[in-house]
MIDRENPA-575849 format. One line per 5 residues: their letters; for each residue x, z, y of C-alpha. Coordinates in steps of 0.05 Angstrom, whole numbers. Each point is the difference from the previous one (the first is absolute). Layout:
REM MIDRENPA-575849
A	X Z Y; ...
//
This chain:
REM MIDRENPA-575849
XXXXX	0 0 0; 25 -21 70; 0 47 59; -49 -35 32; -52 12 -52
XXXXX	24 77 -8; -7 7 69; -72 -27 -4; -15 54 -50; 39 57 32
XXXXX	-48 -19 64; -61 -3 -48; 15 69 -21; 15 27 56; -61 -24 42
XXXXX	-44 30 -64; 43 71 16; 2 0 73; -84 -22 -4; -8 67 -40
XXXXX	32 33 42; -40 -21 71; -57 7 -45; 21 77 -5; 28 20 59
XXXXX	-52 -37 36; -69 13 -27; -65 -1 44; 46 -17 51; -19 -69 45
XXXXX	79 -22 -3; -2 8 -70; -49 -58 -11; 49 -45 38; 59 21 -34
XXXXX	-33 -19 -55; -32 -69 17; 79 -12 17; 33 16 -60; -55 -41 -45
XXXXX	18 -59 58; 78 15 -17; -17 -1 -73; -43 -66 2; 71 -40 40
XXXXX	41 26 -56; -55 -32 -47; 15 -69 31; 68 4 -4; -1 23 -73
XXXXX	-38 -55 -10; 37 -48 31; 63 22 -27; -36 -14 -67; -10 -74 12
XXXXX	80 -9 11; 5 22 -78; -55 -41 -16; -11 -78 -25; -48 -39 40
XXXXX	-60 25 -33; 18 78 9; 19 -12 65; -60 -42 8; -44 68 -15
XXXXX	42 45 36; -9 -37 69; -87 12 -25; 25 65 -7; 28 9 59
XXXXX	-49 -40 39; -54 56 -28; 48 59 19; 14 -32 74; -89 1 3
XXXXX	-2 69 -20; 62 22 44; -35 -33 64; -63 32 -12; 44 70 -8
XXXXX	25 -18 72; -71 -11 21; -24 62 -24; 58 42 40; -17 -39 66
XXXXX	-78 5 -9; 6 82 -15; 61 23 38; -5 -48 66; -61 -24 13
XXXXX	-41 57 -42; -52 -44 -19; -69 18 -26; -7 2 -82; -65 -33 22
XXXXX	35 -59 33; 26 -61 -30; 64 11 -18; 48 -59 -16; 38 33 -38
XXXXX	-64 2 -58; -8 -77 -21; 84 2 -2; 1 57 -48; -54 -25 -36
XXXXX	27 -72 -8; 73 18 -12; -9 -18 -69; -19 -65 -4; 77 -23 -1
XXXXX	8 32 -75; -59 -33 -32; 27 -61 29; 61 10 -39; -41 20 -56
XXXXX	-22 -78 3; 67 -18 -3; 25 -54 -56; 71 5 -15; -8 -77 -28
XXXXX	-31 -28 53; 29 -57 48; 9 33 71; -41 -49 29; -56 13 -45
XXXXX	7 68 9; -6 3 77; -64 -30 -1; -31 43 -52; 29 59 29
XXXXX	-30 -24 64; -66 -12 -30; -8 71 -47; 24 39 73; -52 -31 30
XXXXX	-48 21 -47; 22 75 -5; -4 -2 86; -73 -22 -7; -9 62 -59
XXXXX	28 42 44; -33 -13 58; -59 -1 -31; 10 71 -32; 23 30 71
XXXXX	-50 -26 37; -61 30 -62; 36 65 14; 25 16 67; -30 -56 42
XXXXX	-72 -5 -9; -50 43 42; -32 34 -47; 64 29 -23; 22 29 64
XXXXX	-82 35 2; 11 26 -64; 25 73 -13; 62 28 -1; 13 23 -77
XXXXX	-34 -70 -16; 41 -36 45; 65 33 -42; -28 -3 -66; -11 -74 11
XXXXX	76 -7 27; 21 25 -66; -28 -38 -40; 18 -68 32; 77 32 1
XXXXX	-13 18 -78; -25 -70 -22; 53 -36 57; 63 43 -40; -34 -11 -70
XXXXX	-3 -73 11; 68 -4 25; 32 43 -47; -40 -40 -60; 23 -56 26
XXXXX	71 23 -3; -9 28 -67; -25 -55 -32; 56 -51 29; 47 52 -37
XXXXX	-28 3 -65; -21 -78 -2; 70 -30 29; 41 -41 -57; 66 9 24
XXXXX	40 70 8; 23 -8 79; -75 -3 17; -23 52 -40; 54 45 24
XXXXX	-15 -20 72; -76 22 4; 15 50 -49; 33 35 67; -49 -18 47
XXXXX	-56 20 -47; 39 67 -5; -8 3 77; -65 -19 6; -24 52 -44
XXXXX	40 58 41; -33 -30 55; -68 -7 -28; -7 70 -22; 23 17 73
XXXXX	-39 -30 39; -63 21 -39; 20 73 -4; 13 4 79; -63 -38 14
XXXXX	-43 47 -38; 34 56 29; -16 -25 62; -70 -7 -6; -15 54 -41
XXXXX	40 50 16; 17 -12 77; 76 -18 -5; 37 -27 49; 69 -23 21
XXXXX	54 42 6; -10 40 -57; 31 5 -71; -47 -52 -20; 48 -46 36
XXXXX	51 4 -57; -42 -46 -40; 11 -63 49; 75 15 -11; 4 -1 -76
XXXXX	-17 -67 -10; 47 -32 58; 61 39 -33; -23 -30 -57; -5 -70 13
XXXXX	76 8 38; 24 28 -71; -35 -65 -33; 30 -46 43; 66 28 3
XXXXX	4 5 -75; -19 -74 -1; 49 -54 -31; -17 -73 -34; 45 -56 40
XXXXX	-2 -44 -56; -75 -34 -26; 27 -37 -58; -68 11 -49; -33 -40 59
XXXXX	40 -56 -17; 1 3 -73; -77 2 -2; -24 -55 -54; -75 6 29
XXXXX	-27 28 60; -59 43 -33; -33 4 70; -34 70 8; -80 -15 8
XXXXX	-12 72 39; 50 -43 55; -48 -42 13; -67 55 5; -6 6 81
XXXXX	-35 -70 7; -54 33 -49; -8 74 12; 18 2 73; -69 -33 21
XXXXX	-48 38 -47; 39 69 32; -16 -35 63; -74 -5 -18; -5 66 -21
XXXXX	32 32 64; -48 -46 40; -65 26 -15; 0 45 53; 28 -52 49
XXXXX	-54 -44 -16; -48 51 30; 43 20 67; 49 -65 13; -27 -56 -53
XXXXX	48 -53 42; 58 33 -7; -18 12 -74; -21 -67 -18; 64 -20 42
XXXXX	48 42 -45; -37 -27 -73; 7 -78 31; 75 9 15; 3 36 -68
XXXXX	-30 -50 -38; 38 -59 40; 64 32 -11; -16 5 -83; -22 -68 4
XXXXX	59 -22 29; 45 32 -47; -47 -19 -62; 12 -77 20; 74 13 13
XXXXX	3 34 -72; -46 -59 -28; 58 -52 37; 53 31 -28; -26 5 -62
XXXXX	-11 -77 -12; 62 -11 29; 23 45 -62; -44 -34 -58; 25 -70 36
XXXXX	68 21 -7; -3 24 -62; -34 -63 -23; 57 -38 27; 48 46 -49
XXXXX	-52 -16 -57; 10 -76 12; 76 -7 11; 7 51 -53; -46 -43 -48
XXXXX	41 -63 28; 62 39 -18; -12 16 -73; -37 -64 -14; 54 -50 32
XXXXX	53 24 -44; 15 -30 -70; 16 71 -26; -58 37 -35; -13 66 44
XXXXX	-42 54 -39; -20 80 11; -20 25 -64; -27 85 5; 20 59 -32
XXXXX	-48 -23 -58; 34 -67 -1; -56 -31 27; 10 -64 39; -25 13 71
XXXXX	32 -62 35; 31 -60 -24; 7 -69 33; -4 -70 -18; 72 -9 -24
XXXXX	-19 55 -45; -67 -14 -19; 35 -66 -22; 55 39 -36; -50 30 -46
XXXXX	-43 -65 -9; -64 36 11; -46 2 55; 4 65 45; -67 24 -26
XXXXX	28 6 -60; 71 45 28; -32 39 54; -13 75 -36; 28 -22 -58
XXXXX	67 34 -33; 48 -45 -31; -14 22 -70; -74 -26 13; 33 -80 24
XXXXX	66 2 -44; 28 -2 -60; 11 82 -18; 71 -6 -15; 9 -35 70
XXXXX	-42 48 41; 39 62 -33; 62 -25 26; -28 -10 68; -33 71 4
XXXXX	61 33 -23; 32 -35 66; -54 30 40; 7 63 -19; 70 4 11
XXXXX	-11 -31 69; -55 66 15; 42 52 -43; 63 -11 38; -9 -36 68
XXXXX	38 -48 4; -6 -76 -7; 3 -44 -64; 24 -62 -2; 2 -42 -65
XXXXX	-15 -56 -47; -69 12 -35; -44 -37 -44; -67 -29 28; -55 -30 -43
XXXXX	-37 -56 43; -53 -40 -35; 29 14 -70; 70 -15 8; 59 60 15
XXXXX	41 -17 63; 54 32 28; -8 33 73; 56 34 51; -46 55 11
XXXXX	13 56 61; -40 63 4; 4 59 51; -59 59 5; -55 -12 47
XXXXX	-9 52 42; -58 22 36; 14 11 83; 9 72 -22; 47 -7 -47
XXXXX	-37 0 -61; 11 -43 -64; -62 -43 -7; 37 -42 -55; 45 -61 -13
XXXXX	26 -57 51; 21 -58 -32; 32 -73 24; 1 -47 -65; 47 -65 -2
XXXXX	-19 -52 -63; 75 -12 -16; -20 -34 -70; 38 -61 27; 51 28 31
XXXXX	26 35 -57; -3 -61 -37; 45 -32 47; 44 60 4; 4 0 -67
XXXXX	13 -64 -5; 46 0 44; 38 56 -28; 3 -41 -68; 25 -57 36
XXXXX	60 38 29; 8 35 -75; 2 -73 -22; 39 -25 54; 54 53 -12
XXXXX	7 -13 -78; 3 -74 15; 52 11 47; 41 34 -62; -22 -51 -48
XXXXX	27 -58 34; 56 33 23; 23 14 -72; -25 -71 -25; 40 -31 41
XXXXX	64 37 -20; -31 -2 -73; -8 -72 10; 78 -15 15; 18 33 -66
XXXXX	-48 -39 -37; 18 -66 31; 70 18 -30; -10 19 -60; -58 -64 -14
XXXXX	62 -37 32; 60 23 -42; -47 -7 -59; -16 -72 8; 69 -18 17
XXXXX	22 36 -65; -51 -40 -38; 13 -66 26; 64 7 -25; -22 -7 -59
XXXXX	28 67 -41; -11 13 -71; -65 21 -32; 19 73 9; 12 6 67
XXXXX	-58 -45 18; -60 44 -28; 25 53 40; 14 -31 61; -76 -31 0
XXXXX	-24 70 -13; 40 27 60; -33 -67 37; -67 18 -27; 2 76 18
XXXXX	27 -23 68; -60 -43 8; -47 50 -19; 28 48 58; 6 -63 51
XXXXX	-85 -6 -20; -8 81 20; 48 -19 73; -48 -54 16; -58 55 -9
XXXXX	34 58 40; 12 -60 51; -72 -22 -6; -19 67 14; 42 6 56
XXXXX	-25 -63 33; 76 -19 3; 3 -56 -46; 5 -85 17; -72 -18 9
XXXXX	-12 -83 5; -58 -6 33; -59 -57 6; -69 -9 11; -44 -7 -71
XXXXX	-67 3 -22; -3 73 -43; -52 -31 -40; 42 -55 -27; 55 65 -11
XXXXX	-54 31 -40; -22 -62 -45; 69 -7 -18; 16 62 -30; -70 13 -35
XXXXX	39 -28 -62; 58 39 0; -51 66 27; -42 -12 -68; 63 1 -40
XXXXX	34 67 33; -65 40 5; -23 -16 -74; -67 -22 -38; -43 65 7
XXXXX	1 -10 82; -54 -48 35; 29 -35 54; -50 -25 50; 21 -33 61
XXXXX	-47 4 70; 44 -57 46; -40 -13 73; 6 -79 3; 8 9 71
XXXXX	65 45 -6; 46 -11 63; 81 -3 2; 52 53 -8; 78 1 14
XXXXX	21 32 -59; 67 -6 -59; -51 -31 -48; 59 22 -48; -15 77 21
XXXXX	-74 -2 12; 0 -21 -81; 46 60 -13; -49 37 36; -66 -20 -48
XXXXX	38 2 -69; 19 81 31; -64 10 1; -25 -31 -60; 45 32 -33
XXXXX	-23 72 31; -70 -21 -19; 12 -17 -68; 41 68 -9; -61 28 23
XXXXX	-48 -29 -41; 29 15 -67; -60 -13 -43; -29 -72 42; -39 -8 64
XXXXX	-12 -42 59; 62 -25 47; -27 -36 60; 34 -29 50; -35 -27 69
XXXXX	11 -36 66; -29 2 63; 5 -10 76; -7 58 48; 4 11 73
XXXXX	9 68 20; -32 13 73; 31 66 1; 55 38 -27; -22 25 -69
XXXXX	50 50 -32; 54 -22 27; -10 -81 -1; -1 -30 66; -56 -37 25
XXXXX	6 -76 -20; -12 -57 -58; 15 18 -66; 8 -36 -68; -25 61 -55
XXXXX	22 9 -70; -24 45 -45; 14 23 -71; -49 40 -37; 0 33 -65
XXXXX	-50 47 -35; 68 50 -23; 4 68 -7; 8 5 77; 53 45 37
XXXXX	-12 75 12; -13 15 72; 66 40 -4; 41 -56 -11; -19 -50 43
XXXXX	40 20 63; 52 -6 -40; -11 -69 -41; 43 -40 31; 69 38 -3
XXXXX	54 -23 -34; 13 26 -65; -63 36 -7; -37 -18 -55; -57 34 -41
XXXXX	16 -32 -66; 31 40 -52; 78 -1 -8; 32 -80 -13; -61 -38 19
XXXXX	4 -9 65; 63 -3 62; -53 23 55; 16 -58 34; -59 -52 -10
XXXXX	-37 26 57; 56 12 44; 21 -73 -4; -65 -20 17; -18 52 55
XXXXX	77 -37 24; -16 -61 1; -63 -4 37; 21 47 50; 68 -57 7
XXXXX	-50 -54 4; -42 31 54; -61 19 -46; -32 71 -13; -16 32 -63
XXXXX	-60 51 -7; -23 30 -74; -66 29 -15; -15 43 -74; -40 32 -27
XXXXX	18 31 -71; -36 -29 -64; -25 -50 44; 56 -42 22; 42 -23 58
XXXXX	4 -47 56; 58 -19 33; -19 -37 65; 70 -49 29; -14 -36 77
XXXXX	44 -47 27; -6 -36 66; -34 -55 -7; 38 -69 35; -33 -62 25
XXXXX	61 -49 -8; 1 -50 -47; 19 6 -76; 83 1 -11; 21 -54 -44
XXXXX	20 27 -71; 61 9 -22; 32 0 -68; 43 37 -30; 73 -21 16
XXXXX	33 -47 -51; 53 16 -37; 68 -48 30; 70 -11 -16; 37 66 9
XXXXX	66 -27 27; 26 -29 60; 61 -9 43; -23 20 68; 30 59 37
XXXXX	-43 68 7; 0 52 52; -12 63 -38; -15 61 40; -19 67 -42
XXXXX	14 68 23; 2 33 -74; 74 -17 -26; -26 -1 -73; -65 -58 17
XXXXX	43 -34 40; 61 -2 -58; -52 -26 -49; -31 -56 43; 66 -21 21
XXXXX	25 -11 -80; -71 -29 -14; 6 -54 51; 74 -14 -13; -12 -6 -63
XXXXX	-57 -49 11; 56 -44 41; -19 18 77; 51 23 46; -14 65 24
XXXXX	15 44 70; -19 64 -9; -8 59 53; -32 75 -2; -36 -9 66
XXXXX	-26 -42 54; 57 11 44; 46 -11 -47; -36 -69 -27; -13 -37 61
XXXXX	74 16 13; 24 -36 -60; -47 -55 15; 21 -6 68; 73 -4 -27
XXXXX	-2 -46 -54; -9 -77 26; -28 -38 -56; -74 0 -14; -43 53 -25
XXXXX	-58 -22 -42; -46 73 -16; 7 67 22; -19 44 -49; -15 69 29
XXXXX	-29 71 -12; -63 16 39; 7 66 19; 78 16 27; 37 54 45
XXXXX	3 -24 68; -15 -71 1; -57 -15 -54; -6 -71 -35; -56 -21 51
XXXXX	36 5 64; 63 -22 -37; -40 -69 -24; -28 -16 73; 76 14 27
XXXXX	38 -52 -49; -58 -49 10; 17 0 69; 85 -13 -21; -27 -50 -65
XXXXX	-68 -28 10; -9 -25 -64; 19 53 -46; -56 33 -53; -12 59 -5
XXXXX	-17 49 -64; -20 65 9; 13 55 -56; -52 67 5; -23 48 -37
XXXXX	-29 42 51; -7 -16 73; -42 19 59; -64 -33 13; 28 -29 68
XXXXX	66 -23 -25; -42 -35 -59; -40 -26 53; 44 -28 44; 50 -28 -54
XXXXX	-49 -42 -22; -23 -33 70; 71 -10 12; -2 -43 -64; 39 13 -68
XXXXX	-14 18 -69; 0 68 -40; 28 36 -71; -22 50 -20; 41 61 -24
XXXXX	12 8 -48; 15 -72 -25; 29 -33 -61; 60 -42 14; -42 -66 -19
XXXXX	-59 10 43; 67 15 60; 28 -70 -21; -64 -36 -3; -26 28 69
XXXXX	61 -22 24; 1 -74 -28; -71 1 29; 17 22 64; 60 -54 -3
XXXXX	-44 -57 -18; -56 5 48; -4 -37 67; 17 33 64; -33 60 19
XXX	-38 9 54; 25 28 61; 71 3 -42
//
């Protein structure tokens, strides 16, 4: 406490002494009276500035009811002045009017104007309420003053009546103060405002039982000022200066924080019961001064008109703006694609929009009031409620994948929950934001397979293509070894080693397959004349007890496609089909065009040429399915199967620009579904197989290999075939030697894929030094774009690993044919 307020209360208490004490020393005594009249005076300033000291500890609406406060105590402290001047200086009559008497009596209008006081209320709004309920309580008390001290037939009645009557209007004006006060206390929401009129209540009723006690001794008993009786207009000032002292609430925080503004009805009572008071006070004024009576219940009922239609204003300007919530919130949760539900403690649906009601696949007739249990499957729904009653047991938001059932079918939903809480604070159930996500984790997880399968390609090629050098060696060294024509001993080996050797080259091409690194040669064909051709050899690998039907759309558009690979592809899966069809069935295979006018997991938009192959198997466990198409995986038991039939496949129709999709259902069968772009140029002309030629010669060769061992074996096979060789271990290195040696160079033979320089940008350099040189280029594994732009830049491939006859005979080929273009 600061020494201004103890001084306040040191004052207080000492005015209550020192009034005692004049009381004493002074009794029956004319100066005592005054001395008395003076200290109350004294004790009524030191009210104010109690008061006022108050609303410097105060937030606005505190200080808002301390200034009525102090407005009231200023009223009653002018009317104490009155008093002293009326009695002490000009010794007026008791008989006179006194102007002191409608001050005293009035001085507590103030208070039940801050009784009316709404601690939410705009300022603005405020004022002119304020303005509207004073006016009111002027008119009440008017009217009550004048029914009681200003009417003639008061001033002719008798004395004791005259009294008894001024009791009782003080008795009912304190009561209906005080209950006014009172019931503000008990009926305020929030804790400043009940411990605000708490006080003033407190004072109030000190005051009340004051007043009534020295009016009644008054009247009854004949006292008068200056007398002991005097001590009971002290008590409640000292009072009030302790209550306003004591007084401290700066900060209105629970102001701000209120959720609702639960407006107090008894706030808004003086527009009802101030004119039916009025009309009771008035029957007497009707009889004695009916104008100024029918004046007062006019302006009464004016004024509670006026406030009515003010209330009425602001209250459709309320339901219109709450209306305008209602709409952009409806505009809010039904613009949204995300399904937006409130379910209750029950589980109950109590909202749910059209992204939801569309979730569920029912119509919201059938979802409002409903629990889950009653629209899903009960396995579903128990998941789902176990969510929400984490999300109410602990508080705290949810956020997860759960499983919907809309319109029969199970999809997967991002689903966010939180509690909703009533403006109080009070769980009234769940909160939840939905996201279908089916697709998307399709995608994801199809994109996560695609980066599993990306990575083991990556391997795979990487060690075919070192895998492939060793082969090409050994197939090498064992032809050379065999064309020199050993004895019968050594040669059954050696065409085991070269049989073995061609075995593993097979499993190379499928890793590189897989790997989408291997030579692809491109053109456009028909896939239906594909198809017709191998039904033949299809009837002979898949067997007698399988039905082969085949569904071919006569109207089947182009691909750009390896027709070599695409036929690997169908005889993998024939021969998956008849593996799972171990006791006969059905094998179809159909064609068919399809454009795509949006993506559709994970296929562009676009023309399409479809093939699918169908076969009424065992099927494929759900399980295994994400997992089909890796390398090495296989379900068959142990030595019937390498695990890489489908990987090839799945390989080579990613290589050519295709997509492969598989549906299956076990004891049913499975569908495997292949698209490739469809092309709208014209047919490529087809080509044969190459012929077999004369493997020697007496040109010169340009041999270029990075591996010492490949490059040692070419360079004996094509000596030995008569060509003059240059060899070199890397571009640099070969367009140096070519650069240095004068005399002409007909072929350079070179690896693909090289440190540094690679064959490709090696070929389109020496073309620029010897325009008319061919070009051979030896790969086993290569990227896409080298492949790519190899071939544009003209040339011919072999394949790693090779036999030294199909090396010789690509390169009498290569030899023989007419210039190249662009060479």
């Amino acid at each position: 406490m600061k020494t201004r307020q103890r001084a306040l209360i040191v004052v207080g208490v000492a005015g209550l002494t020192l009034h005692a004490a004049v009381l004493l020393g002074f009794r029956g005594i004319a100066a005592g009276a005054l001395l008395s009249n003076l200290i109350q005076f004294v004790l009524a300033l030191a009210m104010i500035a109690a008061c006022y000291d108050a609303t410097s500890r105060s937030g606005e609406f505190g200080s808002r009811v301390w200034r009525f406060v102090i407005v009231s105590v200023s009223i009653y402290a002018t009317g104490q002045a009155m008093v002293i001047w009326y009695e002490n200086v000009r010794h007026a009559s008791l008989m006179t009017f006194w102007l002191s008497s409608p001050l005293l009596f009035f001085w507590m209008l103030p208070l039940l104007l801050a009784v009316a006081t709404d601690p939410l209320a705009p300022k603005a709004r405020l004022s002119t309420y304020l303005a509207l309920d004073a006016s009111q309580l002027i008119l009440l008390a008017i009217t009550a003053y004048v029914a009681v001290f200003a009417l003639p037939s008061q001033w002719a009645s008798h004395g004791s009546e005259m009294e008894l009557l001024k009791l009782k209007v003080r008795i009912g004006r304190d009561s209906f103060v005080l209950l006014a006060l009172f019931l503000r206390y008990i009926l305020s929401e929030f804790r400043l405002s009940r411990s605000l009129f708490r006080r003033l209540a407190a004072f109030m009723l000190v005051y009340s039982v004051a007043d009534i006690t020295y009016i009644y001794c008054e009247a009854f008993w004949g006292t008068r000022s200056g007398t002991l009786m005097d001590l009971l207009w002290s008590a409640p000032r000292l009072l009030l200066i302790v209550l306003a002292v004591t007084w401290s609430w700066p900060v209105e925080d629970e102001f701000a924080k209120a959720k609702t503004r639960r407006r107090a009805h008894y706030l808004h009572l003086a527009p009802v019961i101030v004119p039916i008071v009025i009309l009771l006070l008035n029957d007497q004024l009707h009889h004695e001064r009916p104008a100024f009576a029918y004046a007062l219940e006019i302006s009464s009922f004016l004024l509670a008109g006026v406030r009515l239609l003010l209330s009425q204003r602001d209250r459709d300007r309320m339901v219109a703006a709450i209306s305008q919530a209602n709409a952009l919130f409806t505009s809010v949760i039904e613009g949204v694609d995300e399904a937006i539900y409130i379910r209750d403690l029950e589980g109950r649906y109590v909202l749910i929009n059209s992204a939801g009601v569309r979730l569920l696949g029912l119509p919201p007739e059938q979802i409002l009031g409903k629990t889950d249990r009653e629209i899903m499957d009960p396995q579903v729904a128990a998941k789902v409620e176990a969510s929400d009653r984490f999300v109410l047991q602990s508080r705290k938001s949810y956020s997860a994948d759960e499983d919907f059932q809309s319109g029969g079918n199970i999809r997967r939903v991002l689903s966010t929950k939180s509690v909703h809480l009533s403006p109080e604070g009070h769980a009234l159930g769940v909160l939840g934001v939905a996201i279908d996500v089916t697709e998307r984790r399709k995608l994801e997880d199809q994109v996560q397979r695609a980066q599993r399968m990306e990575s083991i390609g990556t391997f795979s090629g990487g060690l075919a293509h070192d895998f492939n050098n060793l082969l090409t060696v050994i197939l090498g060294y064992a032809d050379l070894l065999l064309s020199e024509k050993s004895d019968a001993k050594a040669a059954e080996p050696l065409r085991e080693i070269h049989g073995a050797a061609s075995r593993a080259a097979q499993l190379t091409r499928q890793l590189l397959a897989f790997s989408r690194r291997q030579v692809l040669q491109p053109r456009i064909i028909r896939l239906n004349d594909t198809i017709t051709n191998l039904h033949k050899m299809l009837g002979r690998l898949i067997g007698e007890d399988i039905h082969i039907h085949l569904d071919l759309d006569p109207k089947l558009g182009a691909i750009e496609v390896d027709e070599a690979q695409i036929e690997q592809v169908i005889m993998n899966l024939a021969a998956n089909s008849r593996d799972a069809m171990p006791r006969g069935g059905s094998f179809t295979i159909r064609t068919a065009n399809l454009d795509f006018e949006r993506d559709v997991e994970g296929i562009p938009l676009g023309s399409y040429v479809e093939l699918k192959v169908e076969d009424t198997g065992e099927g494929i466990p759900p399980e295994v399915i994400p997992r089909i198409f890796d390398p090495f995986f296989t379900t068959k038991p142990l030595g019937k199967g390498t695990g890489l039939g489908l990987a090839t496949a799945y390989g080579i129709v990613t290589q050519s620009g295709g997509y492969i999709t598989l549906k299956s259902t076990p004891g049913v069968g499975t569908v495997f579904q292949i698209v490739f772009p469809r092309v709208f140029s014209p047919l490529s002309d087809v080509k044969g197989k190459t012929p077999m030629v004369r493997s020697n010669g007496e040109e010169t060769i340009l041999l270029v290999e990075d591996d010492r061992h490949v490059r040692e074996l070419a360079q004996e096979a094509l000596r030995k075939a008569g060509y003059k060789v240059l060899v070199a271990g890397d571009g640099d290195s070969a367009f140096k030697t070519l650069v240095n040696f004068q005399d002409p160079i007909h072929l350079l033979l070179t690896d693909l894929v090289m440190p540094g320089m690679n064959g490709e940008e090696l070929a389109r350099k020496i073309r620029l030094v010897r325009a008319g040189i061919r070009v051979i280029y030896m790969s086993g594994y290569a990227p896409d774009t080298v492949l790519r732009s190899a071939s544009e830049a003209g040339g011919t491939f072999v394949g790693k690993p090779f036999t030294t006859a199909l090396l010789l005979n690509a390169v009498r080929v290569a030899l023989d044919a007419p210039n190249v273009p662009g060479a």
